[in-house]
C-alpha positions in Angstrom: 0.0 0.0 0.0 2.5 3.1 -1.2 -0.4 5.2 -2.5 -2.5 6.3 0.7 -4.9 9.1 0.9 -5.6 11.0 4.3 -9.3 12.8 4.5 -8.1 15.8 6.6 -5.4 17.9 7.9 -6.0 18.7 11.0 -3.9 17.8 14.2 -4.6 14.0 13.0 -4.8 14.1 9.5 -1.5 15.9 9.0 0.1 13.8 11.6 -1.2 10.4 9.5 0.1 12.4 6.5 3.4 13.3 7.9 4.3 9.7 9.4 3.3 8.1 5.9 5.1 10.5 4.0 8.2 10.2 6.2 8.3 6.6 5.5 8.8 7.6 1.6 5.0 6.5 1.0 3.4 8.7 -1.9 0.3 10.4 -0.1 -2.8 12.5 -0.9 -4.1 14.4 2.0 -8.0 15.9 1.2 -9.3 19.1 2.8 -12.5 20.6 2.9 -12.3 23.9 1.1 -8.9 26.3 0.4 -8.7 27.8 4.1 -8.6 24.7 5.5 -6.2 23.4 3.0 -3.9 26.0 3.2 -3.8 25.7 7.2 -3.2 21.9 6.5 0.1 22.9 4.4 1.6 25.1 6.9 0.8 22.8 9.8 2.8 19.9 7.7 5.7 22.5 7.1 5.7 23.9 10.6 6.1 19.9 11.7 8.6 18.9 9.7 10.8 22.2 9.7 10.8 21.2 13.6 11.5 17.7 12.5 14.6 18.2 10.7 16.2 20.9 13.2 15.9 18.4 15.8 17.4 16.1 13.5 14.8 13.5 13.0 14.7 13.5 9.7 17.5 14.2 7.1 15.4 16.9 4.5 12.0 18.7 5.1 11.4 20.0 1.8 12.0 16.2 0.6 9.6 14.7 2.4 7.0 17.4 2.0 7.4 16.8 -1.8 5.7 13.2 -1.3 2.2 15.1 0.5 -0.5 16.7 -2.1 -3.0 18.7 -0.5 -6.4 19.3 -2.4 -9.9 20.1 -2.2 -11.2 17.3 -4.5 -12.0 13.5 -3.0 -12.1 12.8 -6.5 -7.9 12.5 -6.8 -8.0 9.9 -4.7 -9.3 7.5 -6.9 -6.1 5.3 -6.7 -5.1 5.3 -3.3 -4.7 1.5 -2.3 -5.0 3.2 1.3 -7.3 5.8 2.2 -7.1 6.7 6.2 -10.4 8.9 7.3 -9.4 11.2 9.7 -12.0 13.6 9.8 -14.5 15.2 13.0 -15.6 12.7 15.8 -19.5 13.0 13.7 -21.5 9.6 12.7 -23.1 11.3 10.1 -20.4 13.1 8.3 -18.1 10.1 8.5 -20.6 7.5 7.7 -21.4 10.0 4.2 -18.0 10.3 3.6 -17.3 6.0 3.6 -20.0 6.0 0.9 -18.5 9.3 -0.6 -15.4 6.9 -0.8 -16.8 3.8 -1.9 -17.9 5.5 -4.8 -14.6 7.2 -5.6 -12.2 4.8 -4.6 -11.5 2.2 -7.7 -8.7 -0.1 -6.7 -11.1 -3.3 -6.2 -8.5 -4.2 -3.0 -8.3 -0.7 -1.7 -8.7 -0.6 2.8 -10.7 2.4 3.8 -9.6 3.0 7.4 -11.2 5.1 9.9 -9.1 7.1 12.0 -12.6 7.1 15.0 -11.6 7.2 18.7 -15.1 5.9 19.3 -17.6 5.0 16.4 -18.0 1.3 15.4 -16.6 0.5 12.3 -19.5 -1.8 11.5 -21.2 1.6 11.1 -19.0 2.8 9.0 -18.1 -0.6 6.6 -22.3 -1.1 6.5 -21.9 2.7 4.6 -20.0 0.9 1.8 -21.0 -1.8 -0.6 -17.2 -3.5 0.6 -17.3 -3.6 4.4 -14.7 -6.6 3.8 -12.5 -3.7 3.5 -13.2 -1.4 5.8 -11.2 -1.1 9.4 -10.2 1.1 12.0 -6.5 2.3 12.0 -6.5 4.8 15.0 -3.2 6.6 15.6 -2.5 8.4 18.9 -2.0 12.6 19.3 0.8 13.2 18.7 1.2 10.6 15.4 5.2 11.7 14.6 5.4 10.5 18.4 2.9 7.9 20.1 3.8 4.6 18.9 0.8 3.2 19.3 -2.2 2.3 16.8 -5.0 0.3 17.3 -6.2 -1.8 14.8 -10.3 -2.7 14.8 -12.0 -4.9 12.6 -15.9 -5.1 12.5 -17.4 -8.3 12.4 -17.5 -8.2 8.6 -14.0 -7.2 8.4 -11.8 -9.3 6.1 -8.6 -11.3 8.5 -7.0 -10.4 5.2 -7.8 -6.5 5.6 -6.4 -7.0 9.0 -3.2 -8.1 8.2 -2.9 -5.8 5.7 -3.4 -2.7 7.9 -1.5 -4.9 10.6 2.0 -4.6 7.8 1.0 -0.9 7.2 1.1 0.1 10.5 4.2 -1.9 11.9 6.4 -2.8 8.8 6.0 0.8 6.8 5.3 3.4 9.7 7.3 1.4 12.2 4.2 1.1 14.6 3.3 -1.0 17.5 -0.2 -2.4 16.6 -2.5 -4.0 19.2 -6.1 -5.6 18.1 -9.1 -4.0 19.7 -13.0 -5.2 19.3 -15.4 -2.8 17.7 -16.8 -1.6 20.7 -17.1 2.1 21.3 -13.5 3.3 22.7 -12.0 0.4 21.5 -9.5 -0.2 24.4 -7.5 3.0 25.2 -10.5 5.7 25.3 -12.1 3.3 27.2 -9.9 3.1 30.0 -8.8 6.8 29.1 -12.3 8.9 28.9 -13.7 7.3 32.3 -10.1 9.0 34.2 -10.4 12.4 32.3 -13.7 12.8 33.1 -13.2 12.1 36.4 -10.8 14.7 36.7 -13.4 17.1 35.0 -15.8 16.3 37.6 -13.6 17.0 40.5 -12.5 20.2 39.6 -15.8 21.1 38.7 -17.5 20.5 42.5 -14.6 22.4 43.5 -12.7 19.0 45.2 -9.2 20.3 44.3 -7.7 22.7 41.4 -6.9 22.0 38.4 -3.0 22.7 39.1 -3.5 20.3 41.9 -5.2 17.3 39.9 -3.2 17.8 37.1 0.2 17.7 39.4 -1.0 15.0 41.3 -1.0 12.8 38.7 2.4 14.1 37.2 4.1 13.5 40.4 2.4 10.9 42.3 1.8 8.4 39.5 4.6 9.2 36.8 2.1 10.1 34.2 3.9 12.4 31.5 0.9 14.8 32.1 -2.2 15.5 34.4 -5.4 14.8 32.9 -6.9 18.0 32.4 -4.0 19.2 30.3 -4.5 15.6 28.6 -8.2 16.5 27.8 -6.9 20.3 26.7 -4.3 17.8 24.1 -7.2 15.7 23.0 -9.4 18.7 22.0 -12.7 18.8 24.7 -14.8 18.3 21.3 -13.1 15.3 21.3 -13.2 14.1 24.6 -16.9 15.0 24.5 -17.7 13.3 21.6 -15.7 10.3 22.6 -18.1 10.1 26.3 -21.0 10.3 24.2 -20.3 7.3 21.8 -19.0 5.0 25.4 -22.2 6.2 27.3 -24.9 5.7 24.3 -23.2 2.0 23.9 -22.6 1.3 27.6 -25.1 3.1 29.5 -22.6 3.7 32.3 -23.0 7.0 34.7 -18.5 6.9 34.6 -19.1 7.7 30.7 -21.8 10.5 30.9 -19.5 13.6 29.8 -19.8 16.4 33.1 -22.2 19.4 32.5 -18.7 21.7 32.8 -17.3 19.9 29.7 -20.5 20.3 27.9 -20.7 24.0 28.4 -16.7 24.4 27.8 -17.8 22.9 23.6 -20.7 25.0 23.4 -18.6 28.0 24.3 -15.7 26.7 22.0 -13.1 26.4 24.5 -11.3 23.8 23.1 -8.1 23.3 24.6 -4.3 23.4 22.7 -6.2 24.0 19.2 -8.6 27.2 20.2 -6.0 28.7 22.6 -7.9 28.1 25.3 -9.1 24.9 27.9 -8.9 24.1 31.3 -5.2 26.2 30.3 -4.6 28.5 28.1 -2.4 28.2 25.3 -0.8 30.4 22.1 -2.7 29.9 19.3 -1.6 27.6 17.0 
C-alpha cells in the first residue's frame, strides 16, 4: 500500500500524512475547502521544519514533496489506502465512507477510519465493501505515540487486517494492538472514564486543576495530568468520545460532566482554540 490518501489535515490528519510521508510513502491528503487546505500545508511544514532541526529527519522540503494537499476526493481515486481522519461526527463520516466507496477504484483498496469511538460496522455497513473497511487509529501526537490500534468489524476481512497490521508496523514502524469494535475500542475506554473524572472534581470544586493535574504528574509518573491531557485531545473530542461510550454502555463513569459540555458550546477547546482548562498560544 505506497499510494494512501488521508481525509483531513487537521492535528490528525496531518500527523497520518506526515508519518506516511516520512516513510517515503506517496500520499494524498483531502481538505474541505482552500482555508482549510492552506492551514493543512503550513501545519505539515511547521512539523517537519521542527522535525529536521531536531534532527529526525534528514530533508524537510524532501519529504513534503511526497504530500499533495487538495480540495477534490475525487484525486483519490487510486489510493490502495485511504485513512479517514476527519471530525468525531456519525453522520459526516458514515457519508464520507459511501462518498469513498464510490470514488475509490482499486477493487483491493482498505478504507480506514481514523474514530476514537464510532463502530466500524457503522462505517463498513456505509459501503458496498465492508470486507475492506477497518479502523487504523493513531494516537495525538502521530510523529510520536507509537501506538495504533487496529479494529475490525465483524465483517471485516482477516486479510484486511493483516494488511493494515503490515501498514502500521512494517511501513510506519508502529506498535499495533487488536481491539474489538466496541465504542472506545480499548485506550479511550480506560482513558475517557479517568479524564472525566478529573473534570468532575474540579468542577464540585474537590481540588484545582494545578493540583489534579500535578497530582497525577508526580504521584503516578504520568507524562501529564489529565486536564491538560483532555486540553491535548481537543474537549470536542473528549466529549464526543463520552457520548459514543455512554450511548453503547449506558454507564453514569461515561456521561461527559455538565462543565465539559458548556466548555464545547462555548468553544473552549483546549491546545487548538487557545484556550481549555489552560490556556495556550494559538496555533
Amino acid at each position: 500500500m505506497e499510494r494512501v490518501g488521508v481525509v483531513g489535515c487537521g492535528q490528525m490528519g496531518a500527523g497520518i500524512a506526515e508519518v506516511c510521508a516520512r516513510a517515503g510513502l506517496d500520499v494524498v491528503v483531502v481538505e474541505s475547502n482552500p482555508a482549510a487546505a492552506e492551514a493543512g500545508r503550513r501545519r505539515l511544514e511547521t512539523s517537519l521544519a521542527r522535525a529536521e532541526k531536531k534532527g529526525k529527519i534528514p530533508d524537510a522540503a524532501e519529504v513534503l514533496n511526497r504530500i499533495r494537499v487538495t480540495e477534490s476526493l475525487d484525486e483519490l481515486a487510486d489510493r490502495t489506502l485511504v485513512v479517514e481522519a476527519i471530525v468525531e461526527d456519525e453522520a459526516v463520516k458514515t457519508d464520507l465512507f459511501r462518498q469513498l466507496d464510490k470514488i475509490v477504484t482499486a477493487p483491493d483498496a482498505v478504507l480506514a477510519s481514523n474514530t476514537s469511538s464510532i463502530p466500524i460496522m457503522k462505517l463498513g455497513t456505509a459501503t458496498e465493501r465492508p470486507a475492506q473497511v477497518v479502523g487504523v487509529h493513531f494516537f495525538n501526537p502521530v510523529p510520536v505515540l507509537p501506538l495504533v490500534e487496529l479494529v475490525p468489524s465483524l465483517l471485516t476481512a482477516p486479510t484486511t487486517v493483516d494488511r493494515a497490521r503490515a501498514f502500521a508496523q512494517d511501513a510506519l514502524g508502529k506498535q499495533a494492538i487488536l481491539c474489538q469494535d466496541r465504542a472506545g475500542f480499548v485506550v479511550n475506554a480506560l482513558l475517557i472514564p479517568f479524564i472525566l473524572a478529573a473534570i468532575r472534581m474540579f468542577e464540585s470544586g474537590f481540588a484545582t486543576r494545578e493540583a489534579i493535574d500535578e497530582g497525577l504528574v508526580r504521584g503516578a509518573a504520568h507524562p501529564q495530568g489529565p486536564l491538560a491531557l483532555a486540553d491535548l485531545i481537543g474537549l470536542d473530542t473528549t466529549k464526543a468520545v463520552a457520548e459514543s461510550l455512554y450511548e453503547e454502555f449506558k454507564e453514569p463513569l461515561y456521561a461527559p460532566p455538565p462543565l465539559l459540555a458548556r466548555m464545547v458550546d462555548a468553544g473552549l477547546l483546549g491546545r487548538k482554540t487557545g484556550r481549555g482548562f489552560y490556556t495556550y498560544d494559538r496555533p
